[in-house]
Jmol script that loads the backbone (N, CA, C; Angstrom):
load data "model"
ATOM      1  N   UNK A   1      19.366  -1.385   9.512  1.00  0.00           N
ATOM      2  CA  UNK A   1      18.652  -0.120   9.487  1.00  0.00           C
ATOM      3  C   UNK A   1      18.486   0.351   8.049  1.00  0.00           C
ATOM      4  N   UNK A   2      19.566   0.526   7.266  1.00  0.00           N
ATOM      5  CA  UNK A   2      19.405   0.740   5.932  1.00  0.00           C
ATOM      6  C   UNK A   2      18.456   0.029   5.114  1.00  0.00           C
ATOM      7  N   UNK A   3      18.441  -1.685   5.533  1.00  0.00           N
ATOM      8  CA  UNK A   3      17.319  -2.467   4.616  1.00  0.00           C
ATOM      9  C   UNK A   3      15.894  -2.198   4.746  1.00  0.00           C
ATOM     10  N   UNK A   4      15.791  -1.542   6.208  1.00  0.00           N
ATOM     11  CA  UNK A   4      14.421  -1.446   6.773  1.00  0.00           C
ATOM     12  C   UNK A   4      13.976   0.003   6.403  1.00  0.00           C
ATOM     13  N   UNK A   5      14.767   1.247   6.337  1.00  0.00           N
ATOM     14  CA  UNK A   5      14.763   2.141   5.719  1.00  0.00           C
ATOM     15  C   UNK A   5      14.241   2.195   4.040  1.00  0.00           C
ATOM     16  N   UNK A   6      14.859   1.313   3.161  1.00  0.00           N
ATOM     17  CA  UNK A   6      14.868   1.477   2.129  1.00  0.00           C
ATOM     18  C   UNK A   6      13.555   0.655   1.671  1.00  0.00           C
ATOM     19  N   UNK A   7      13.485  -0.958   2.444  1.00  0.00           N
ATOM     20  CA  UNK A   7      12.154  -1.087   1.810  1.00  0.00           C
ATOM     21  C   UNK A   7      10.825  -0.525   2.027  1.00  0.00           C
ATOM     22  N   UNK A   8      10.856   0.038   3.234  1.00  0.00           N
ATOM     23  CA  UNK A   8       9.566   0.811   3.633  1.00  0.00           C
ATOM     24  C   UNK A   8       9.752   1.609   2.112  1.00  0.00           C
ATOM     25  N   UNK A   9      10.808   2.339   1.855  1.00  0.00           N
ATOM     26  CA  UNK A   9      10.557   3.506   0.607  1.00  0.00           C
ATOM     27  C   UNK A   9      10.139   2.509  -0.125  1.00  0.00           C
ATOM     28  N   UNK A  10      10.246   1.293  -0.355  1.00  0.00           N
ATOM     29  CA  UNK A  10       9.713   0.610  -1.862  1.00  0.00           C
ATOM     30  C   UNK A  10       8.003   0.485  -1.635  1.00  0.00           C
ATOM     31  N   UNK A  11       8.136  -0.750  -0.607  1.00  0.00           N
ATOM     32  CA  UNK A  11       6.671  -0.784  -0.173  1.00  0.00           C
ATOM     33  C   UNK A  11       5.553  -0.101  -0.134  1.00  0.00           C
ATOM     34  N   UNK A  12       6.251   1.161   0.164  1.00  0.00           N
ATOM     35  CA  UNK A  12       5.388   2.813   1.055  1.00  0.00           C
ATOM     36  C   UNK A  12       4.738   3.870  -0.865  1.00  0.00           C
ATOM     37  N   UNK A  13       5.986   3.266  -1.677  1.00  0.00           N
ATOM     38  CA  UNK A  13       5.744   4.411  -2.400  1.00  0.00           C
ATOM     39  C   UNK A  13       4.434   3.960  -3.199  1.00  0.00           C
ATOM     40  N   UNK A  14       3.681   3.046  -3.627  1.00  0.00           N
ATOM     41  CA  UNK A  14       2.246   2.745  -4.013  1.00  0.00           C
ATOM     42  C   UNK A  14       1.226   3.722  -3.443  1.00  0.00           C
ATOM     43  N   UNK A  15       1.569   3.842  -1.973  1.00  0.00           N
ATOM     44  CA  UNK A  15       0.605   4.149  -1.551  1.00  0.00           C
ATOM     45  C   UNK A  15       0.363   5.910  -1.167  1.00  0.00           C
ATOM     46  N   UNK A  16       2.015   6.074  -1.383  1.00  0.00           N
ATOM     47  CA  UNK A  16       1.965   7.887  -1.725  1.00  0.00           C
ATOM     48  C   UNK A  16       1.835   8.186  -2.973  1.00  0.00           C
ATOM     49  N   UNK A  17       2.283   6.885  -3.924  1.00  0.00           N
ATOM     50  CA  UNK A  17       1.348   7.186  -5.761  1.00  0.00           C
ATOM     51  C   UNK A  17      -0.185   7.498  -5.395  1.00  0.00           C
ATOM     52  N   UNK A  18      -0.979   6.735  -4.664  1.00  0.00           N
ATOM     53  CA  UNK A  18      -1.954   6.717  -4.663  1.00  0.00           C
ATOM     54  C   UNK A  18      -2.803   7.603  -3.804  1.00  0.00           C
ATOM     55  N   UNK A  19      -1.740   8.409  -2.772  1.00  0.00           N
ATOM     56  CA  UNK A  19      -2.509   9.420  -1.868  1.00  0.00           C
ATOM     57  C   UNK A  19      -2.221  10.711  -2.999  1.00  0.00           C
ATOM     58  N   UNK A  20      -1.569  10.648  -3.741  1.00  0.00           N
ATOM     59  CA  UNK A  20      -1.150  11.739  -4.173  1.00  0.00           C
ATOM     60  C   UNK A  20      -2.104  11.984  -5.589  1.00  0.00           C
ATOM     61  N   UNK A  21      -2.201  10.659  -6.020  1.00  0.00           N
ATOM     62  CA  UNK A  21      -3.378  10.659  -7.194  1.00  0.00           C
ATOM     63  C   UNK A  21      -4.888  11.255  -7.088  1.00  0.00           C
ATOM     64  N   UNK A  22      -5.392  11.022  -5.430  1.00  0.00           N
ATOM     65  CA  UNK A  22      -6.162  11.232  -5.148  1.00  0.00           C
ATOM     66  C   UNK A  22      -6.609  12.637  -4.958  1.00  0.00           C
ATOM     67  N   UNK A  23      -5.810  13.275  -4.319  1.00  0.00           N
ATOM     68  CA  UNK A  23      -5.428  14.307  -4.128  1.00  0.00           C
ATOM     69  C   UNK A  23      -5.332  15.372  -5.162  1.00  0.00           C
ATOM     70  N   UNK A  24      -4.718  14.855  -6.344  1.00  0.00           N
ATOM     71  CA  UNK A  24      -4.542  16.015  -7.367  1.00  0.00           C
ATOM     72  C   UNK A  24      -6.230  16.095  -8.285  1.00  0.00           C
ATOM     73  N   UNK A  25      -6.903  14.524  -8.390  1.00  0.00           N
ATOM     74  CA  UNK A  25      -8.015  14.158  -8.453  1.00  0.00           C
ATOM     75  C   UNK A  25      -9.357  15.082  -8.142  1.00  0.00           C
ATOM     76  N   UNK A  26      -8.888  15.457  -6.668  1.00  0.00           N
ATOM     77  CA  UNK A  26      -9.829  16.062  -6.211  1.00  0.00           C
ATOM     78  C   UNK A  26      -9.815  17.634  -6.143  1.00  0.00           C
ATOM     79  N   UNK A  27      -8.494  18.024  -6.768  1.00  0.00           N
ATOM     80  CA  UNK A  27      -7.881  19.368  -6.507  1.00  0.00           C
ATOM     81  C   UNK A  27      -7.793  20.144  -7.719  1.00  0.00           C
ATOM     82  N   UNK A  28      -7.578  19.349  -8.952  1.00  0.00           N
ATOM     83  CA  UNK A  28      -7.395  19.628 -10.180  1.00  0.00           C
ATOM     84  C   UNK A  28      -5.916  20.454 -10.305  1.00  0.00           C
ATOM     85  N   UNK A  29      -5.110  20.304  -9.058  1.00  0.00           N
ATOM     86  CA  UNK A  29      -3.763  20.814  -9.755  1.00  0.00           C
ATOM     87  C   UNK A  29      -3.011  19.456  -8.967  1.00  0.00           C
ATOM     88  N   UNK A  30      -1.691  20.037  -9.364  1.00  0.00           N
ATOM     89  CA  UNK A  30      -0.449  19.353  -8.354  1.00  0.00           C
ATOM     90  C   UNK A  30      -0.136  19.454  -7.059  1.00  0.00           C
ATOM     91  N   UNK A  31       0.598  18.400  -6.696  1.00  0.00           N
ATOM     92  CA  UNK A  31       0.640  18.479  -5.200  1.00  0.00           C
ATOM     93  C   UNK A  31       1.657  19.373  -5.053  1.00  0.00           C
ATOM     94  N   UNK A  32       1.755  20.284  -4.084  1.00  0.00           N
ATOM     95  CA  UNK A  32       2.889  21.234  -3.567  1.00  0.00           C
ATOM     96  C   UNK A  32       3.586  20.763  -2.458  1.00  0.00           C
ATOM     97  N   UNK A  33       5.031  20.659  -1.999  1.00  0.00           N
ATOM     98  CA  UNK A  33       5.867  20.185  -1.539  1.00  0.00           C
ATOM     99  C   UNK A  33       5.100  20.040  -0.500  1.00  0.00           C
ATOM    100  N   UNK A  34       4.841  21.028   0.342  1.00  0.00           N
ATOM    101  CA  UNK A  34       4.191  20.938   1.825  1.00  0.00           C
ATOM    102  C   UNK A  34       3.033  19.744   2.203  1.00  0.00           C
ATOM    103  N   UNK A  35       2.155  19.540   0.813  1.00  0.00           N
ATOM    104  CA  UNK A  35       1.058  18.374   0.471  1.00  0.00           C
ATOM    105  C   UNK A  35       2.018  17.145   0.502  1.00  0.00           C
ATOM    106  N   UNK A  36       2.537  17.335  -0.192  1.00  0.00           N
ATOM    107  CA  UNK A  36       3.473  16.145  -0.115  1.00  0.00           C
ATOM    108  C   UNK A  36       4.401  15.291   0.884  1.00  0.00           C
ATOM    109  N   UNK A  37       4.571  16.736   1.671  1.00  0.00           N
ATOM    110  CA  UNK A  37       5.702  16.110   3.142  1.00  0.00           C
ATOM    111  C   UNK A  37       4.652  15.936   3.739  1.00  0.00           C
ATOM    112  N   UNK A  38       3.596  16.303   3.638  1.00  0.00           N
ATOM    113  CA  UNK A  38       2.492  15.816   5.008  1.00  0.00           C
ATOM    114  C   UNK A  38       2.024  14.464   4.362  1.00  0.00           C
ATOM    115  N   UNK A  39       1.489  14.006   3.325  1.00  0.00           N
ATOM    116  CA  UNK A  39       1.555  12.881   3.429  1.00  0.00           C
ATOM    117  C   UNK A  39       2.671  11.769   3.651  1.00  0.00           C
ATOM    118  N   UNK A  40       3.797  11.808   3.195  1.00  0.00           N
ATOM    119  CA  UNK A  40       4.499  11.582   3.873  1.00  0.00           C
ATOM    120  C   UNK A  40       5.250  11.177   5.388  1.00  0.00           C
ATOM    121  N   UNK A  41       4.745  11.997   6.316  1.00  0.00           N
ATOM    122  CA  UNK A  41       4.732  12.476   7.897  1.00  0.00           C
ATOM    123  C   UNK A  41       3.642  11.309   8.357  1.00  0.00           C
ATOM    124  N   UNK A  42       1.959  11.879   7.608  1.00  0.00           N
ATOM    125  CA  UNK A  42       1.259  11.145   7.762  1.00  0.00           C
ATOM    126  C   UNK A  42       1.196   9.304   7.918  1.00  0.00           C
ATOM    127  N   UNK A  43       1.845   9.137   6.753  1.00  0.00           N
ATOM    128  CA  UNK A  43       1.575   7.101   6.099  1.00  0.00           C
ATOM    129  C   UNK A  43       3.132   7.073   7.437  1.00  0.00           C
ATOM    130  N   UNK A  44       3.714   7.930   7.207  1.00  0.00           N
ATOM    131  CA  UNK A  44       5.074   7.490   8.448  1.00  0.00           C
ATOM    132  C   UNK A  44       5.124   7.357   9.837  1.00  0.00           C
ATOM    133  N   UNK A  45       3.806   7.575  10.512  1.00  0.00           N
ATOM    134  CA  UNK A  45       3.338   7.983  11.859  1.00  0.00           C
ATOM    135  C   UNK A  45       2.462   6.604  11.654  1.00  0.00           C
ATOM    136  N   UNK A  46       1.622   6.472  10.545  1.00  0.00           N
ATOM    137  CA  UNK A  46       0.414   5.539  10.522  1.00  0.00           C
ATOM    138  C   UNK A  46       1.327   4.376  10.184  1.00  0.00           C
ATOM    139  N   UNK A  47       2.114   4.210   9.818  1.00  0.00           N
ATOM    140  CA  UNK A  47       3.446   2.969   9.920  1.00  0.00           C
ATOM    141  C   UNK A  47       3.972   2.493  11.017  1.00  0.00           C
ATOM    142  N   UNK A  48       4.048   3.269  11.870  1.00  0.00           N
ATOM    143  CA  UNK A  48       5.224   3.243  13.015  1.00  0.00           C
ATOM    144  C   UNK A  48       4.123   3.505  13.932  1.00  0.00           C
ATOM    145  N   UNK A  49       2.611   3.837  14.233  1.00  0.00           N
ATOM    146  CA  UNK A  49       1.885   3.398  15.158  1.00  0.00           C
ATOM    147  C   UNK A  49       1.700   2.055  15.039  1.00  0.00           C
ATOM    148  N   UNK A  50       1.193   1.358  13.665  1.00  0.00           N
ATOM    149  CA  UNK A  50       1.008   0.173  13.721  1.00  0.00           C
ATOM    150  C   UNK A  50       1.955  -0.978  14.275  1.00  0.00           C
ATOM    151  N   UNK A  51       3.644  -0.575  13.250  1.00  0.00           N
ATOM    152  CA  UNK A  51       4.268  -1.329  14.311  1.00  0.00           C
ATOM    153  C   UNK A  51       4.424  -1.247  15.761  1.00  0.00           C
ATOM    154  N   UNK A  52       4.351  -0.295  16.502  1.00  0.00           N
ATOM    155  CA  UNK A  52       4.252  -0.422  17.814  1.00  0.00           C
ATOM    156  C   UNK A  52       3.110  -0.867  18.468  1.00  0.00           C
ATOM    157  N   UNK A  53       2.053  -0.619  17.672  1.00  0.00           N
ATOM    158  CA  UNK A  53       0.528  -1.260  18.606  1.00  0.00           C
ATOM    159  C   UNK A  53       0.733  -2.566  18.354  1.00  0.00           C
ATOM    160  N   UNK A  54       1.016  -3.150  17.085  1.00  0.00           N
ATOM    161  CA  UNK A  54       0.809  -4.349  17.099  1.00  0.00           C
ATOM    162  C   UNK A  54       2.348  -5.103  17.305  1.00  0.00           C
ATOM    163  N   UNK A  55       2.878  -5.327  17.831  1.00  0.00           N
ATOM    164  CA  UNK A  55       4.452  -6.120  17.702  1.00  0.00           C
ATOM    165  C   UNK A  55       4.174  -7.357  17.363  1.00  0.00           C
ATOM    166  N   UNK A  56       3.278  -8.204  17.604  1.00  0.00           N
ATOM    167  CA  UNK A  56       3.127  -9.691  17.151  1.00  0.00           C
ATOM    168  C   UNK A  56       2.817  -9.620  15.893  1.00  0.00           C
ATOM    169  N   UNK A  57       2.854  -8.578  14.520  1.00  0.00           N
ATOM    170  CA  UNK A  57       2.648  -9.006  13.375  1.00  0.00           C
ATOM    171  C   UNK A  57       3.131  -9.836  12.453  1.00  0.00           C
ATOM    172  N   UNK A  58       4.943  -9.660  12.728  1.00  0.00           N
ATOM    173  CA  UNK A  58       5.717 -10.613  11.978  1.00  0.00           C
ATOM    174  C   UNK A  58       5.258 -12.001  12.295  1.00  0.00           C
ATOM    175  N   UNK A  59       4.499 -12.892  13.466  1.00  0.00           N
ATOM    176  CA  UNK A  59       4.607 -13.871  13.897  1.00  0.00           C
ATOM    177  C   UNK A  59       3.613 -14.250  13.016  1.00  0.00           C
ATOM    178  N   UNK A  60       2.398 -13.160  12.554  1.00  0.00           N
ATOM    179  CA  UNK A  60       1.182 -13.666  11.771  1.00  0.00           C
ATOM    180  C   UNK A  60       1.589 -13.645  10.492  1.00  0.00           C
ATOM    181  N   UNK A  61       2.546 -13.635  10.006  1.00  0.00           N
ATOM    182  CA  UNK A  61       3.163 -13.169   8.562  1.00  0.00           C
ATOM    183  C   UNK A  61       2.818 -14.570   7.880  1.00  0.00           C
ATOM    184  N   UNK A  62       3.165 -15.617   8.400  1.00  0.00           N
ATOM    185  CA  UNK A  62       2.900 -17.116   7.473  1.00  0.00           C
ATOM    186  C   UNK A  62       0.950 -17.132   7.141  1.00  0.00           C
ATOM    187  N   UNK A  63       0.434 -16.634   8.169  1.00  0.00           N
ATOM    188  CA  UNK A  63      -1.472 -16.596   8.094  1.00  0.00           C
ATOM    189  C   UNK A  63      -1.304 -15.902   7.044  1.00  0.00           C
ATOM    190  N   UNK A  64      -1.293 -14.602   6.788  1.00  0.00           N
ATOM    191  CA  UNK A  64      -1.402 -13.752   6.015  1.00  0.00           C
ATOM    192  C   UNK A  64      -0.700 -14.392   4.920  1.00  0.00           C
ATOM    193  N   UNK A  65       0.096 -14.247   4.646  1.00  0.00           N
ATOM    194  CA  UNK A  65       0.498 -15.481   3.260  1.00  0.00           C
ATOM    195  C   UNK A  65      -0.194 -16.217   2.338  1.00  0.00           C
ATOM    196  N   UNK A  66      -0.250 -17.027   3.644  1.00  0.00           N
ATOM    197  CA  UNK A  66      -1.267 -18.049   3.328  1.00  0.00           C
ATOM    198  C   UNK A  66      -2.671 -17.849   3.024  1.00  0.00           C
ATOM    199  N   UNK A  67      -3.435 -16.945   3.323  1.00  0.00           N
ATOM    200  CA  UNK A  67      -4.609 -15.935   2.977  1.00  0.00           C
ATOM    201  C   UNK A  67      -4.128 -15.281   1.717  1.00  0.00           C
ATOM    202  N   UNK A  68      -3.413 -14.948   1.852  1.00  0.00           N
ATOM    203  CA  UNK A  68      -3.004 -14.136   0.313  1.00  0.00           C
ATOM    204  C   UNK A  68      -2.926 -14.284  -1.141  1.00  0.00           C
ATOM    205  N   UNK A  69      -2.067 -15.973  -0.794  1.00  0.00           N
ATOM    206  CA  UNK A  69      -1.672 -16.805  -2.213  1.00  0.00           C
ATOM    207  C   UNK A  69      -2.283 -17.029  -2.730  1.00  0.00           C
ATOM    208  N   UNK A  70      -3.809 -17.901  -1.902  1.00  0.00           N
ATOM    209  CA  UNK A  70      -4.816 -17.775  -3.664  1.00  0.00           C
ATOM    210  C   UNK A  70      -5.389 -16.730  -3.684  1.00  0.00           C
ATOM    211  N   UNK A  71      -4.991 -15.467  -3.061  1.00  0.00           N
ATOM    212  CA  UNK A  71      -6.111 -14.604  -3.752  1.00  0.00           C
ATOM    213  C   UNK A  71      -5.406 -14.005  -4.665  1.00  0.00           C
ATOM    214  N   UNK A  72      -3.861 -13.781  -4.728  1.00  0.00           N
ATOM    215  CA  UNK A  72      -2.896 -13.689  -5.661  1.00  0.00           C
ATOM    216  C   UNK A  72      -2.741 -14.656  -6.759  1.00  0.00           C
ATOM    217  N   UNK A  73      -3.111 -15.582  -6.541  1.00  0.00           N
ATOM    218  CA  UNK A  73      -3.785 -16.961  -7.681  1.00  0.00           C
ATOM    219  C   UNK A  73      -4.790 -16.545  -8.273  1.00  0.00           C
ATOM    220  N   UNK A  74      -5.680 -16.327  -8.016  1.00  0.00           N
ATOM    221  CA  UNK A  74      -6.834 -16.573  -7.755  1.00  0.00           C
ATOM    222  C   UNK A  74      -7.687 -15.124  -9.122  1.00  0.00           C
ATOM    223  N   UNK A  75      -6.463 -14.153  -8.495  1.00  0.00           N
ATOM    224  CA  UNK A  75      -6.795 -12.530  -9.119  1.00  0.00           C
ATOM    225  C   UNK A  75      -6.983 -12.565 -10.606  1.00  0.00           C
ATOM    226  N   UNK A  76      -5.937 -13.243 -11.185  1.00  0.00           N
ATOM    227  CA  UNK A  76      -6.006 -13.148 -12.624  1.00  0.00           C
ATOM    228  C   UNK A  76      -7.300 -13.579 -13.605  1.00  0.00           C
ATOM    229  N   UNK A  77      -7.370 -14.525 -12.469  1.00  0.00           N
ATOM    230  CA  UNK A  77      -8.504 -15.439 -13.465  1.00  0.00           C
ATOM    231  C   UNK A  77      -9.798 -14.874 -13.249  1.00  0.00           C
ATOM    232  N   UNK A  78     -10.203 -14.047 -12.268  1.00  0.00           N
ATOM    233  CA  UNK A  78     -11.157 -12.993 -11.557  1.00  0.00           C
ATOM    234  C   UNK A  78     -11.554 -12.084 -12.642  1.00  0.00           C
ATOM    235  N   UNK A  79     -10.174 -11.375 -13.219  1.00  0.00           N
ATOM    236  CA  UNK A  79      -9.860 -10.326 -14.137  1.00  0.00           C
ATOM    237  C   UNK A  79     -10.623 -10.911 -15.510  1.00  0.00           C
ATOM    238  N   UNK A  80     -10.116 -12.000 -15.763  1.00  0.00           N
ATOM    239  CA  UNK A  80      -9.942 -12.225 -17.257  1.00  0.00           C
ATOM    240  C   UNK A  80     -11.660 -12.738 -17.047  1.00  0.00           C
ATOM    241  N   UNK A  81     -12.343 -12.711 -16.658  1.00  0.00           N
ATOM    242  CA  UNK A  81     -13.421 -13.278 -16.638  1.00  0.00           C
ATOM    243  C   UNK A  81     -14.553 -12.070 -16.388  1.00  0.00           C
ATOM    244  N   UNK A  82     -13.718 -11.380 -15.951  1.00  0.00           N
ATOM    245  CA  UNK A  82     -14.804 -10.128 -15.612  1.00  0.00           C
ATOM    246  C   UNK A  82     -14.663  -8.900 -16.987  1.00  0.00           C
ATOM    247  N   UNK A  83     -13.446  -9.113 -17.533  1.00  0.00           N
ATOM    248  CA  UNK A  83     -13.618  -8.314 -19.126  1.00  0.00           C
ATOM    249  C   UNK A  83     -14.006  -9.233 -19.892  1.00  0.00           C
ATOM    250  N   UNK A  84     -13.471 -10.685 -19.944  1.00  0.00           N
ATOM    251  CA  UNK A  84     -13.878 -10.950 -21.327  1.00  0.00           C
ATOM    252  C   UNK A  84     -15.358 -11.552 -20.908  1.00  0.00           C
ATOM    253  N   UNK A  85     -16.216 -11.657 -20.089  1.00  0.00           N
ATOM    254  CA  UNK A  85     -17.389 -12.363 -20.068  1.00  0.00           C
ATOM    255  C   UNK A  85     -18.029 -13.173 -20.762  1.00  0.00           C
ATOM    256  N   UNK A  86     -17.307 -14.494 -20.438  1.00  0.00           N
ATOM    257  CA  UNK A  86     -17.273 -15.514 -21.597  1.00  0.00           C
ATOM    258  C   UNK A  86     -18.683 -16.022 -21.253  1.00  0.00           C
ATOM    259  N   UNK A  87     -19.197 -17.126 -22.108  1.00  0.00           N
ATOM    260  CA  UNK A  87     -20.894 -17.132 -22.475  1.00  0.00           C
ATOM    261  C   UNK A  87     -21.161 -18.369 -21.579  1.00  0.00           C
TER     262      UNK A  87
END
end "model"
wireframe off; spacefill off
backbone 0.3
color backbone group
């Protein structure tokens, strides 16, 4: 329980960097606690629907992987080609 607890906080927190970026983005101030526990509440409901709608996800975990690696390969060289626009 603790491991599953704690990595969701690792995993999860990108994406409350990024609700929260958005947010101040569009607001021009800071988020206030209450903004904050609701997203929070929110990505934690939209977590825990998914695992329950879907239960066969862990089984697809090797597909997804495997879909992933070269695009995780694949990314850098994407990058370096799209700033330096070689001739």
């Amino acid at each position: 329980v603790i491991n599953c607890l704690s990595s969701f906080q690792i995993y999860a927190m990108p994406v409350f960097d990024n609700l929260e970026f958005r947010y101040t983005c569009m607001k021009n101030k800071r988020c206030s606690w209450w903004v904050r526990t609701g997203f929070w509440l929110f990505f934690g409901g939209l977590a825990f629907f998914i695992a329950v709608a879907f239960p066969f996800l862990p089984s697809l975990a090797a597909l997804i992987g495997g879909i992933a690696l070269p695009l995780t390969l694949a990314y850098p060289c994407f990058m370096w080609i799209s700033i330096k626009k070689p001739h």
